[in-house]
DRENBATOR-771088 format. One line per field, with one value per residue (C-alpha): residue in three letters; x, z, y. Coordinates in nm, 3 decimals, padded with zeros to 5 digits, always signed. Layout:
N
residu: c(ala, ...) .
east: c(X, ...) .
up: c(Z, ...) .
north: c(Y, ...) .
This chain:
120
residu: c(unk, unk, unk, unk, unk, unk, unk, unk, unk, unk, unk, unk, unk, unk, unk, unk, unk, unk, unk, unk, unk, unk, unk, unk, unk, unk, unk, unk, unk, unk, unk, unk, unk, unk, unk, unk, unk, unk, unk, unk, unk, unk, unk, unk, unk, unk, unk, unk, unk, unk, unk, unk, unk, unk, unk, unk, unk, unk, unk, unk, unk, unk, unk, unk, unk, unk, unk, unk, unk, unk, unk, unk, unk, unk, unk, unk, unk, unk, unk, unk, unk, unk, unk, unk, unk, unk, unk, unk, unk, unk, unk, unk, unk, unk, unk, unk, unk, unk, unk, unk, unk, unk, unk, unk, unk, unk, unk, unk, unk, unk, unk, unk, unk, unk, unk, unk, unk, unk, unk, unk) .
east: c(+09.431, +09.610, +09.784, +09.975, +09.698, +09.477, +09.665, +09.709, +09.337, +09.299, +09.525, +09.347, +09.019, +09.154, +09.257, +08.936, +08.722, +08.936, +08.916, +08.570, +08.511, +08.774, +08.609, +08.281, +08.386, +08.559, +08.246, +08.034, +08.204, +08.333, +08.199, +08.157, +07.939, +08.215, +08.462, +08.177, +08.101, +08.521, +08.468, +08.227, +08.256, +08.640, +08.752, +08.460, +08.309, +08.664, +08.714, +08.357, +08.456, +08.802, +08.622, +08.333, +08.598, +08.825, +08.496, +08.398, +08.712, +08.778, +08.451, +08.573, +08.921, +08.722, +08.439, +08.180, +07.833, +07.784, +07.423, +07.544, +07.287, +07.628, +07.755, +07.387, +07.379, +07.717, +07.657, +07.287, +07.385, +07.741, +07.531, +07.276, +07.557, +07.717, +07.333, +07.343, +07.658, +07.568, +07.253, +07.473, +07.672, +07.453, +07.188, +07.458, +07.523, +07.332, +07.333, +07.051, +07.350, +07.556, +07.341, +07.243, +07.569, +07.693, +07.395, +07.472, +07.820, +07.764, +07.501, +07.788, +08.013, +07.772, +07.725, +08.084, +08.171, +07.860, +07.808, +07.440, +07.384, +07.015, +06.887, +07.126) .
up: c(+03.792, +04.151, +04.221, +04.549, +04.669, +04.667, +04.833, +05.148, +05.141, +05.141, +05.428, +05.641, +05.564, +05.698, +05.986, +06.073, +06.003, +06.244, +06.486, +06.484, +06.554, +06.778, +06.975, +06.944, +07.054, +07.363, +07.411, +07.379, +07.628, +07.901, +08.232, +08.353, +08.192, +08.187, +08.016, +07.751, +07.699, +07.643, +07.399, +07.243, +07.198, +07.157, +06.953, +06.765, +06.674, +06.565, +06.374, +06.201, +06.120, +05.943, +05.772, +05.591, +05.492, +05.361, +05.178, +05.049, +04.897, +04.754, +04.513, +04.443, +04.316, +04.171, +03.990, +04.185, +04.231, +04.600, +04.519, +04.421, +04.653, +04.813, +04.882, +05.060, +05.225, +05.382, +05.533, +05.631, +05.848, +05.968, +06.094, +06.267, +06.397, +06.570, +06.702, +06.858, +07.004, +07.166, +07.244, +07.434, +07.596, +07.784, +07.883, +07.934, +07.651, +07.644, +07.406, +07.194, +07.115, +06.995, +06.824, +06.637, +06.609, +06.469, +06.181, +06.130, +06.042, +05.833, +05.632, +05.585, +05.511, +05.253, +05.086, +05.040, +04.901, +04.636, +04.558, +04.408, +04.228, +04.150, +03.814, +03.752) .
north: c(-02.601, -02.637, -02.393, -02.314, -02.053, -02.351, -02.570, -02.330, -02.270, -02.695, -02.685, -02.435, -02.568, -02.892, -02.760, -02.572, -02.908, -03.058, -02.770, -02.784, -03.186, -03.163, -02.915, -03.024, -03.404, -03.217, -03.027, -03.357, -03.525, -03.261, -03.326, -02.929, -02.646, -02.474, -02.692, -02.738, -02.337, -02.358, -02.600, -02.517, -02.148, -02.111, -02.403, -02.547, -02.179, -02.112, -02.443, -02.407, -01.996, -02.132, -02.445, -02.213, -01.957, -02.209, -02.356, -02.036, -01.957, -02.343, -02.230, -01.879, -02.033, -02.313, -02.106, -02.333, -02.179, -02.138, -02.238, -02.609, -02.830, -03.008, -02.709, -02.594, -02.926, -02.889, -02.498, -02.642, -02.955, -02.780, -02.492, -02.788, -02.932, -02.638, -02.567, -02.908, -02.867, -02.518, -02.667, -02.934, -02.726, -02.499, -02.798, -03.071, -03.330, -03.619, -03.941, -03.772, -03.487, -03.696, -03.910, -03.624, -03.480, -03.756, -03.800, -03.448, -03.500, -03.822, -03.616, -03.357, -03.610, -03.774, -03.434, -03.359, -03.685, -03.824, -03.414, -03.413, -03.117, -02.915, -03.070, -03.365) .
């Protein structure tokens, strides 16, 4: 059942996804360290924060176990791909980074959509 509580949660979590590739991409591809640490640290940080607590409360109002392996999956490779992009930011991004940011993010991505669960 949808209700508008859920909707406003969809929303934000939206927005926080998009927050946090947003950032990271700006991160990725700033030329200074310090344009990167900006990045990085202020708007991806932020968008990943608002994305997991948007997540989090999607399976409270949906009575999903927050133990479902998609669910794992997703907090696992988000969490690598925020370590990547840190990683990035202090050292300089090369292509490896975003190589592996982007795998990261498919992964997440391939979670999220095909949902395999423990035991199915």
């Amino acid at each position: 059942m949808e209700t508008p509580a859920v909707h406003l949660v969809l929303l934000a979590k939206f927005a926080g996804v998009m927050l946090f590739i947003a950032g990271s991409g700006a991160s990725l591809l700033a030329k200074t360290r310090e344009e990167r640490r900006r990045a990085t640290h202020q708007i991806a940080s932020t968008g990943l924060f608002i994305a997991w607590c948007g997540g989090f409360a999607l399976a409270t109002l949906s009575a999903i176990p927050l133990t479902e392996l998609w669910i794992l999956l997703g907090l696992g490779l988000s969490l690598a791909a925020h370590v990547v992009v840190v990683t990035a930011a202090e050292r300089g991004a090369g292509r490896g980074h975003v190589i592996a940011f982007a795998a990261l993010i498919l992964g997440i991505l391939a979670a999220m959509i095909f949902r395999p669960v423990f035991g199915a």
